[in-house]
Backbone as a ProteinNet text record, in pm:
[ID]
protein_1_A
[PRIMARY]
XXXXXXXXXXXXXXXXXXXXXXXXXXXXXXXXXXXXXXXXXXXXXXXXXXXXXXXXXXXXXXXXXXXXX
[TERTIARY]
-15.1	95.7	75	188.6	133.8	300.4	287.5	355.8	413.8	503	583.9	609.5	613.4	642.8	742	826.9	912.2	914.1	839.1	772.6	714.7	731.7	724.1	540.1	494.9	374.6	351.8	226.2	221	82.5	70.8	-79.7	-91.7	-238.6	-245.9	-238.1	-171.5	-199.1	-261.1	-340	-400.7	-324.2	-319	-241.7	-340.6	-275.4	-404.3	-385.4	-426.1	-367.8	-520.4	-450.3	-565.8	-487.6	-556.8	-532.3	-604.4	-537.2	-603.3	-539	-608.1	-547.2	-510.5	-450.2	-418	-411.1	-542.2	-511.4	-550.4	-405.6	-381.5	-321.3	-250.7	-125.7	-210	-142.7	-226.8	-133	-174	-105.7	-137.4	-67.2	-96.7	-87.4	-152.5	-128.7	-126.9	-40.6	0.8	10.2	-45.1	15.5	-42.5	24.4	10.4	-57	-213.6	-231.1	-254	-276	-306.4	-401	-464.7	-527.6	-459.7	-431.5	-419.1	-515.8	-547.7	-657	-618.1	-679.1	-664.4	-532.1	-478.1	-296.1	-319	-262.1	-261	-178.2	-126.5	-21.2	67	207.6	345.5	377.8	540.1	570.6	587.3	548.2	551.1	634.5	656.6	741.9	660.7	608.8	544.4	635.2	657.9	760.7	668.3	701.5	659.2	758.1	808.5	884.1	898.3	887.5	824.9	883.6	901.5	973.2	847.8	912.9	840.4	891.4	898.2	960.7	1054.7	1026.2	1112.8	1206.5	1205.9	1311.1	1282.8	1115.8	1051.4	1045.2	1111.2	1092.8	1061.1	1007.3	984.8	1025.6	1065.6	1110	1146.3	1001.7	965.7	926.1	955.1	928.9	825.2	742.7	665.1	704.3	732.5	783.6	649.1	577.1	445.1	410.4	466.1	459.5	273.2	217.7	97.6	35.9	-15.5	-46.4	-172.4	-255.4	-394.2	-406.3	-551.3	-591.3	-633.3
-403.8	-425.4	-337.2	-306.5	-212.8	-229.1	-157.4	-207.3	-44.4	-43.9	121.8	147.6	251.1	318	376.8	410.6	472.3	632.2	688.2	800.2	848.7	736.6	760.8	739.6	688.6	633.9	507.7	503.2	352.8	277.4	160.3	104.1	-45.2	-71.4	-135.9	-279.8	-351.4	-511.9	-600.9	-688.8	-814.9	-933	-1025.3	-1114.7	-1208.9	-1322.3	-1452.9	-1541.6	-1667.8	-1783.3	-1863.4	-2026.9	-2076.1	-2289.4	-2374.3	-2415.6	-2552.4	-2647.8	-2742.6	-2907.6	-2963.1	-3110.3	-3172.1	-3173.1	-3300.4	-3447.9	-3512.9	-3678.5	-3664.6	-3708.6	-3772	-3601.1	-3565.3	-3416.3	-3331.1	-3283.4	-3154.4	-3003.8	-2932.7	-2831.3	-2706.4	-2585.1	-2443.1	-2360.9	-2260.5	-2188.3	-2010	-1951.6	-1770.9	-1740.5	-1596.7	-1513.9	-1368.2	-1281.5	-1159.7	-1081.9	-1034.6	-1008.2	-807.1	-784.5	-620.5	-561.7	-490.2	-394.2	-282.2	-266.9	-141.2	-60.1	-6.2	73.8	126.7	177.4	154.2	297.2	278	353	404	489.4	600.7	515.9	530.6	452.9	510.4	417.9	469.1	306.1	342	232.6	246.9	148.6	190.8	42.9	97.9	-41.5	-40.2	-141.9	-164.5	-270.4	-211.3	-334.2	-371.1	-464.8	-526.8	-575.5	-542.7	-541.9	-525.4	-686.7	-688	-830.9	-841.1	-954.5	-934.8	-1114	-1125.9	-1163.2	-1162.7	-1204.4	-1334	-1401.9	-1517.3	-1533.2	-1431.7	-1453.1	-1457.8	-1469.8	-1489.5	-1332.8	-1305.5	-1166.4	-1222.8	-1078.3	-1080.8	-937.5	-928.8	-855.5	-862.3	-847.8	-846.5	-716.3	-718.9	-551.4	-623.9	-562.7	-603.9	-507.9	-463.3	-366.4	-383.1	-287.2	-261.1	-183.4	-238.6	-131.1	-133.9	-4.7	-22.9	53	6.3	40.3	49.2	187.2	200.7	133.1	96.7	-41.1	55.7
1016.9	927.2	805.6	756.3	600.5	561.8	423.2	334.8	331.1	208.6	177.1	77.9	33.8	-117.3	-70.5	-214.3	-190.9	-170.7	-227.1	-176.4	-32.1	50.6	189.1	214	109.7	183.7	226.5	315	318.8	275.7	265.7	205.7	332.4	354	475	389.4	520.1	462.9	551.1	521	609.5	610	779.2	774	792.7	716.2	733.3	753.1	794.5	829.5	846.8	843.5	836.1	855.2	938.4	924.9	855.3	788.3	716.4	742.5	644.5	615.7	491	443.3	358.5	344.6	294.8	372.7	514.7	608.7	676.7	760.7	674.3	721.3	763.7	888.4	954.7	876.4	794.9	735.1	813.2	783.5	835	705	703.3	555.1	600.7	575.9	683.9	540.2	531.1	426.6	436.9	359.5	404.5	225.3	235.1	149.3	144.5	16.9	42.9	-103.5	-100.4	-206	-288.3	-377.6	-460	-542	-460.4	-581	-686.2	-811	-911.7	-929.8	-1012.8	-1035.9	-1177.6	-1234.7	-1355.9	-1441.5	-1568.7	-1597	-1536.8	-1571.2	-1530.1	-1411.8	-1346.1	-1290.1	-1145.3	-1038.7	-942	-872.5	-732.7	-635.1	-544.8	-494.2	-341.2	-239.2	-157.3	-20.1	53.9	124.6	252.5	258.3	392.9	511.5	647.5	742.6	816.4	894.9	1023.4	1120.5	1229	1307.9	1400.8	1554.9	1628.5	1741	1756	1657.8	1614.9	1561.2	1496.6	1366.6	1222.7	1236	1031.9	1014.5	872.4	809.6	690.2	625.9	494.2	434.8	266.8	255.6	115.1	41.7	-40	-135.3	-295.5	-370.1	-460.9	-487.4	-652.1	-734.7	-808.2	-935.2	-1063.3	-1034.1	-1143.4	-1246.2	-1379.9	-1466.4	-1528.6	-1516.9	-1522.4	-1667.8	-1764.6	-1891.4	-1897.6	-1983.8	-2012.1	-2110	-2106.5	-2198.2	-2358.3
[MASK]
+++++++++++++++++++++++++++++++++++++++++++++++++++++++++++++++++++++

């Protein structure tokens, strides 16, 4: 799975899942995480966008304005 810039690159993502309990409740917990290594200032967009044989998509932007300290 990986994610997209608008610049036509891409950055890899990990999918995770895990299941648990609450109490008594049998829960499931899925999510899709990723790395950015470190960025210059200035502003950038990262997507993930991405379906599954079922019917679950996602389709999600983060918008990162990034400032030197």
């Amino acid at each position: 799975m990986s994610g997209t810039e608008p610049s036509g690159g891409t950055w890899e993502l990990r999918e995770f899942s895990a299941p648990f309990r609450t109490g008594l409740t049998r829960r499931y917990a899925w999510g899709i995480g990723g790395g950015v290594a470190p960025l210059v200032a200035g502003q950038y967009v990262r997507e993930i966008k991405g379906g599954s044989t079922d019917g679950f998509w996602v389709d999600t932007s983060y918008h990162l304005d990034v400032q030197d300290l």
